[in-house]
C-alpha positions in Angstrom: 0.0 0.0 0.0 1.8 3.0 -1.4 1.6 6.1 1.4 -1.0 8.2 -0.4 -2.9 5.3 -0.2 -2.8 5.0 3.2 -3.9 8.6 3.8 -6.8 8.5 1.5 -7.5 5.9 3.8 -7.3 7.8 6.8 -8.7 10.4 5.8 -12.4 8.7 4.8 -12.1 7.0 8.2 -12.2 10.2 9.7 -14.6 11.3 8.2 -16.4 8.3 8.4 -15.9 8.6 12.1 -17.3 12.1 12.3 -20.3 11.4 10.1 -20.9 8.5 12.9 -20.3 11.0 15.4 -22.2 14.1 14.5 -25.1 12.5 13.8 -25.0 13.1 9.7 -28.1 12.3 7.7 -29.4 12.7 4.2 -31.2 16.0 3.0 -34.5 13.5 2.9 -34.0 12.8 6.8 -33.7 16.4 7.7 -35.9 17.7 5.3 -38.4 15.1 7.5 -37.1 16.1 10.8 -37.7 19.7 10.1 -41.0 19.0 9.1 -42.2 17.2 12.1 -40.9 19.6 14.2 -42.7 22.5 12.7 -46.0 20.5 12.9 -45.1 19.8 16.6 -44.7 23.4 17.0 -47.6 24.3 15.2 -49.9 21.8 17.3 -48.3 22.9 20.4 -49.6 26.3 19.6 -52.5 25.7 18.5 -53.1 23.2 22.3 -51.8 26.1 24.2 -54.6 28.5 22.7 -57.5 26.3 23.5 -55.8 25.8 26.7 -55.8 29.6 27.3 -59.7 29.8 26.0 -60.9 27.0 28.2 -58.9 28.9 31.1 -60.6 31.6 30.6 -64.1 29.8 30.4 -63.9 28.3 33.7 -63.0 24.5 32.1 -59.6 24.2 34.5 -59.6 20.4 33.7 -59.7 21.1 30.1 -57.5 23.3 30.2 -54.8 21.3 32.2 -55.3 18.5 29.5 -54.4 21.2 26.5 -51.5 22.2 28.1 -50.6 18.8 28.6 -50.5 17.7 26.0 -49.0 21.1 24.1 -46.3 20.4 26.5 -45.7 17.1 25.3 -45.2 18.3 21.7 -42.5 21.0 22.8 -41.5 21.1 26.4 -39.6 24.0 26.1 -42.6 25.8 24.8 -42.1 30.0 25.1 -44.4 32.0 27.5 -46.5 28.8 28.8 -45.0 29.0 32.6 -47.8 31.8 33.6 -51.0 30.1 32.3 -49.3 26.6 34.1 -48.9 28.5 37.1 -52.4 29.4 36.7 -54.1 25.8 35.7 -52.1 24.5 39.1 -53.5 27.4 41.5 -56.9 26.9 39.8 -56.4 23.3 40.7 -55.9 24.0 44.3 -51.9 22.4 43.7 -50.3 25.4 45.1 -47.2 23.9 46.5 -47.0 22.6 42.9 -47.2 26.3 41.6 -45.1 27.4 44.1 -42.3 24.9 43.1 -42.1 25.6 39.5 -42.2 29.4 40.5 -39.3 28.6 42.2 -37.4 27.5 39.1 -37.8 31.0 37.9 -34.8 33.9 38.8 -36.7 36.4 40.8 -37.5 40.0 39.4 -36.2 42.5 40.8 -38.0 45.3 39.0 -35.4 46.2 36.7 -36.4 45.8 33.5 -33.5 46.0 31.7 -32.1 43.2 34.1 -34.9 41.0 33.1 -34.1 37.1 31.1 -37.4 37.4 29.5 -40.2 40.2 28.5 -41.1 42.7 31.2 -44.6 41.7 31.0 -44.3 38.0 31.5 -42.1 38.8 34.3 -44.7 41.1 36.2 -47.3 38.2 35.5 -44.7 35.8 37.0 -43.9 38.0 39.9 -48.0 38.8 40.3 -48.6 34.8 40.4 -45.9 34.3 42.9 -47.5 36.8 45.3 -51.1 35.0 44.5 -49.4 31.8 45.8 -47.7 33.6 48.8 -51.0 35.1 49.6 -52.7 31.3 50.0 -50.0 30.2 52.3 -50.6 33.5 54.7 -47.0 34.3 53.7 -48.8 38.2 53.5 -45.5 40.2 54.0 -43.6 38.0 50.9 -46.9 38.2 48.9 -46.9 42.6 48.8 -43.0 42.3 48.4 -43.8 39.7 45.1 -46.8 42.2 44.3 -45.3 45.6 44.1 -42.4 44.2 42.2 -44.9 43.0 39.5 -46.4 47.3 39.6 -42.8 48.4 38.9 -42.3 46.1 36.1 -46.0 46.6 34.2 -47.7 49.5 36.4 -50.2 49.5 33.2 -51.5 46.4 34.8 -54.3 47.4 37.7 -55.0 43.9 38.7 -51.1 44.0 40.2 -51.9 47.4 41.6 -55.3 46.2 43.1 -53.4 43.1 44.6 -50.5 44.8 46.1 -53.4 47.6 47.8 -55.4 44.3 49.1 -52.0 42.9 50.4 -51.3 46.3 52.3 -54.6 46.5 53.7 -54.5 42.6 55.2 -51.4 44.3 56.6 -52.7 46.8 58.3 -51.4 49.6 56.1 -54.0 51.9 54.3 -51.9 54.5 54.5 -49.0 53.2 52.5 -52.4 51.4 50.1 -53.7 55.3 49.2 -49.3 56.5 48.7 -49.3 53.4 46.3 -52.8 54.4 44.3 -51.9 58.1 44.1 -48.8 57.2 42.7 -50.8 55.4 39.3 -53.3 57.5 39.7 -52.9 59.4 36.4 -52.8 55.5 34.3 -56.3 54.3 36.8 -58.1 57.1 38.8 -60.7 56.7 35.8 -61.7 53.7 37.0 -64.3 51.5 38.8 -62.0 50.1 40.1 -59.3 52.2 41.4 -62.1 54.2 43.2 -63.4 51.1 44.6 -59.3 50.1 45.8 -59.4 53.7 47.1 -62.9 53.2 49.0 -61.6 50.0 51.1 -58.2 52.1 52.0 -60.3 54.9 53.5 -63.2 52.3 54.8 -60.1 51.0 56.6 -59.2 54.7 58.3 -62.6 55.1 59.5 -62.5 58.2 56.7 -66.7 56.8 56.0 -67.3 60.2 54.3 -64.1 60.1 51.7 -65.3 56.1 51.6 -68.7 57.2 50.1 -67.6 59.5 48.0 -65.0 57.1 46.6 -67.9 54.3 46.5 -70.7 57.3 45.0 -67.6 57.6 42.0 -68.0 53.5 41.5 -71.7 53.3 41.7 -71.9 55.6 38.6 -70.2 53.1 36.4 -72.4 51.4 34.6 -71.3 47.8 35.6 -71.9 48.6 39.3 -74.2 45.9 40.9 -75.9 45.6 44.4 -72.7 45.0 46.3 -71.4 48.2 45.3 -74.5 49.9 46.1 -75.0 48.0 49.5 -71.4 49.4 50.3 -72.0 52.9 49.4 -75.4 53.0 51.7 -73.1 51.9 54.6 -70.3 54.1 54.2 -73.1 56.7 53.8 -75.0 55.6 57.1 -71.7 55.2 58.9 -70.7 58.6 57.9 -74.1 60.0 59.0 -75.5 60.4 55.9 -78.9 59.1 56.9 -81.0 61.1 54.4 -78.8 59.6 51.5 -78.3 55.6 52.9 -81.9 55.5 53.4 -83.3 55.5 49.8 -80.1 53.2 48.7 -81.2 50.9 51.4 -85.3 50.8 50.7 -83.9 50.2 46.9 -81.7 47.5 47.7 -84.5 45.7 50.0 -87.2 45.5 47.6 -84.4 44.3 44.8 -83.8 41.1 46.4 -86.5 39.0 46.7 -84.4 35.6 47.9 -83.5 37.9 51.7 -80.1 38.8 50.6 -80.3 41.8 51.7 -82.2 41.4 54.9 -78.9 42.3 56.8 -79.4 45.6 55.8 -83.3 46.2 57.3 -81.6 46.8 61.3 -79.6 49.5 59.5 -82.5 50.9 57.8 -84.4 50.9 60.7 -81.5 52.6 62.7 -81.3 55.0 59.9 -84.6 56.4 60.5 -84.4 56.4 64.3 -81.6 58.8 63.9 -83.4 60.8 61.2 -86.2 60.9 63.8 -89.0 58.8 61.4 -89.9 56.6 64.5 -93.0 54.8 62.6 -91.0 53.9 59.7 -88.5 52.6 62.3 -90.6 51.2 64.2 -92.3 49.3 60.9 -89.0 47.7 60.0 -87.8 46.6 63.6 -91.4 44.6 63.6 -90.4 42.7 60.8 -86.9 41.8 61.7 -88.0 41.4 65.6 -91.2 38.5 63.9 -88.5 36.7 61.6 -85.5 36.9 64.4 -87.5 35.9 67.6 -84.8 34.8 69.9 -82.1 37.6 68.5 -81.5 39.9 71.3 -80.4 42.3 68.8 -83.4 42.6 67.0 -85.6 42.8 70.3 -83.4 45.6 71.6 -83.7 47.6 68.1 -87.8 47.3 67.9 -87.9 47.7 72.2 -86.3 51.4 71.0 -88.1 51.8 67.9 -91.3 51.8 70.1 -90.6 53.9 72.4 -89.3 56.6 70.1 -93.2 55.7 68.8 -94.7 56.7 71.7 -95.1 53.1 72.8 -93.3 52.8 76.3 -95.3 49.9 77.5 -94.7 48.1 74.2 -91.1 48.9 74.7 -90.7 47.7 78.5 -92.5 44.2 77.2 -90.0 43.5 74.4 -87.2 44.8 76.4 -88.3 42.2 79.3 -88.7 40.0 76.8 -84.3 40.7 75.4 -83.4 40.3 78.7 -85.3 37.1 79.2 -83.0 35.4 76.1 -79.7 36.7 78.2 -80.7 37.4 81.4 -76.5 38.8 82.3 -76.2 41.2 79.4 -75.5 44.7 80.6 -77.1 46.4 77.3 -80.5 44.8 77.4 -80.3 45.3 81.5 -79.9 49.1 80.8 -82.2 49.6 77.8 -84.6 47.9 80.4 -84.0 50.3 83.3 -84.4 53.0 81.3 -87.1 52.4 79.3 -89.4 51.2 82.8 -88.0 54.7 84.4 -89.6 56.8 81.3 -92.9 54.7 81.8 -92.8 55.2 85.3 -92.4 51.5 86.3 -89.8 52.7 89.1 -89.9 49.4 91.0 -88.8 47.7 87.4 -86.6 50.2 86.8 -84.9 49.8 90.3 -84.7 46.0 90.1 -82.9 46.5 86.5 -80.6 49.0 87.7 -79.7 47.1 90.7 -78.4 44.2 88.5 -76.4 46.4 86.6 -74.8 47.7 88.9 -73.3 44.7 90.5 -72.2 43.9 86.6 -71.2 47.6 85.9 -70.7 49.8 89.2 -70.0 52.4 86.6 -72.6 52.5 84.3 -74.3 56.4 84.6 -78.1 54.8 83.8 -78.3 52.8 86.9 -76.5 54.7 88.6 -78.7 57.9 88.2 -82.1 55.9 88.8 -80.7 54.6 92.0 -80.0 58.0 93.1 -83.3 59.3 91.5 -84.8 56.8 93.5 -83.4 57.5 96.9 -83.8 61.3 96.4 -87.2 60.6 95.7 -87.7 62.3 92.4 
């Protein structure tokens, strides 16, 4: 074998070697490859759509399936992690969601220092304070959310969630900085005023509450919950004249009782507007459906008198203490009630058990000296 030979040789080993090696295949194979490939992606994208639509219908199961099976076709398929995140917290898997979260570098709320898109990166940061937020974990769930405002303030929903952790917190202060801060992208909004009502609900600010709650009742997607919290930031703000017609409305809305929670308020609402028959009215309608509430007794016991109706109001307030004989409120209500009927022997026996629960309490304390002055 002459030595040219020999290298030819060598050489087409080689390169036989490195065909081997590299994995070489024919322009057919490739061409096939390629093709299947392409029709994986395509399918994948086409799965992770219907899995997005049947998300958004409700159909989580559906939608798990979908992603599934996109998944399958291309694991490493781009943007997917949010809406997995989401199908597994829909799911109730949130250690599940919280682990793959955990695969992801954290945000810092630099956008330039991002791996991916700043927007995908908010949503990732938002989900990671929704699963922080089901584990109690509130302090890391605001730090998570307010990361996600920085990187896409646009987004309200990130906004809305960082002002619901702050309030859980405790913090309505730092809640109104953080919405004045966007306000100029969301004051427009339903529900920006409505983020804005709960901060000042929060203060005890019930006037700046209303008015925040008046701005989301004009939408015109606002439904009975919004309305039932505007009459109670009104009435808690002592805006009677204005709760009241909210409240009749919102009453003879609901005809399955919804709203029945709101008739004591109602009736309160007209004591203190000094409309003691309409009071009166209501508290007879909660008192007949709420028999044993102690509450309800009280609130009509008043309601009468205001009426004009003191022996009416001495027989229902008998009639609260009866269902807790020990509590203070229904002993007073009583003393005072029998004192301004001029049952003094009543009154006396009521007082007298106050006092050895409340040696304080001004009532009793003035009908026992009443009593012993004589007057």
């Amino acid at each position: 074998m002459t030595p040219g030979t020999a290298s030819c040789r060598a050489a087409l080993s080689t390169l036989a070697g490195l065909f081997l090696l590299t994995g070489c295949q024919t322009p057919q194979q490739q061409a096939r490859e390629l093709a299947a490939r392409r029709w994986n992606q395509a399918r994948a994208q086409v799965k992770v759509r219907l899995a997005a639509d049947q998300f958004s219908a409700g159909n989580v199961r559906a939608a798990a399936n979908e992603l599934n099976e996109a998944l399958q076709l291309q694991p490493e398929y781009p943007g997917v992690l949010p809406l997995r995140v989401r199908v597994l917290l829909a799911e109730g898997r949130v250690t599940e969601a919280a682990d793959l979260l955990q695969q992801v570098p954290r945000a810092l709320g630099d956008v330039t220092a991002q791996s991916g898109p700043a927007n995908e990166q908010a949503e990732l940061e938002y989900l990671r304070g929704v699963v922080r937020q089901q584990q109690q974990r509130w302090e890391e769930a605001l730090e998570a959310y307010l990361v996600a405002v920085r990187l896409a303030p646009e987004e309200f929903a990130y906004v809305a969630a960082a002002v619901q952790a702050q309030l859980q917190l405790g913090q309505p202060l730092a809640a109104l900085e953080l919405l004045q801060s966007c306000a100029g992208q969301h004051e427009w909004t339903g529900a920006y005023r409505a983020a804005q009502a709960e901060c000042y609900e929060q203060l005890g600010d019930w006037a700046a509450a209303a008015a925040a709650w008046r701005a989301v009742a004009d939408t015109p997607d606002a439904d009975g919950a919004i309305r039932e919290r505007l009459a109670l930031a009104l009435y808690r703000a002592g805006q009677y004249e204005e709760a009241i017609p909210i409240l009749l409305m919102l009453l003879n809305e609901q005809s399955d009782r919804r709203a029945e929670p709101l008739r004591p308020v109602l009736a309160e609402a007209y004591l203190a507007t000094g409309r003691a028959a309409a009071a009166r009215d209501q508290a007879q309608v909660i008192a007949r459906s709420q028999p044993e509430n102690v509450q309800a007794q009280r609130l009509l016991a008043r309601a009468l008198a205001a009426a004009g109706d003191l022996r009416g109001a001495v027989r229902v307030a008998q009639h609260a203490l009866r269902l807790n004989p020990h509590d203070p409120t229904s002993l007073e209500l009583l003393a005072a009630l029998a004192w301004r009927a001029g049952q003094r022997d009543l009154a006396a026996t009521a007082a007298s058990a106050l006092l050895l629960i409340d040696p304080d309490n001004s009532i009793a304390g003035e009908i026992r000296q009443r009593l012993g002055s004589g007057n």
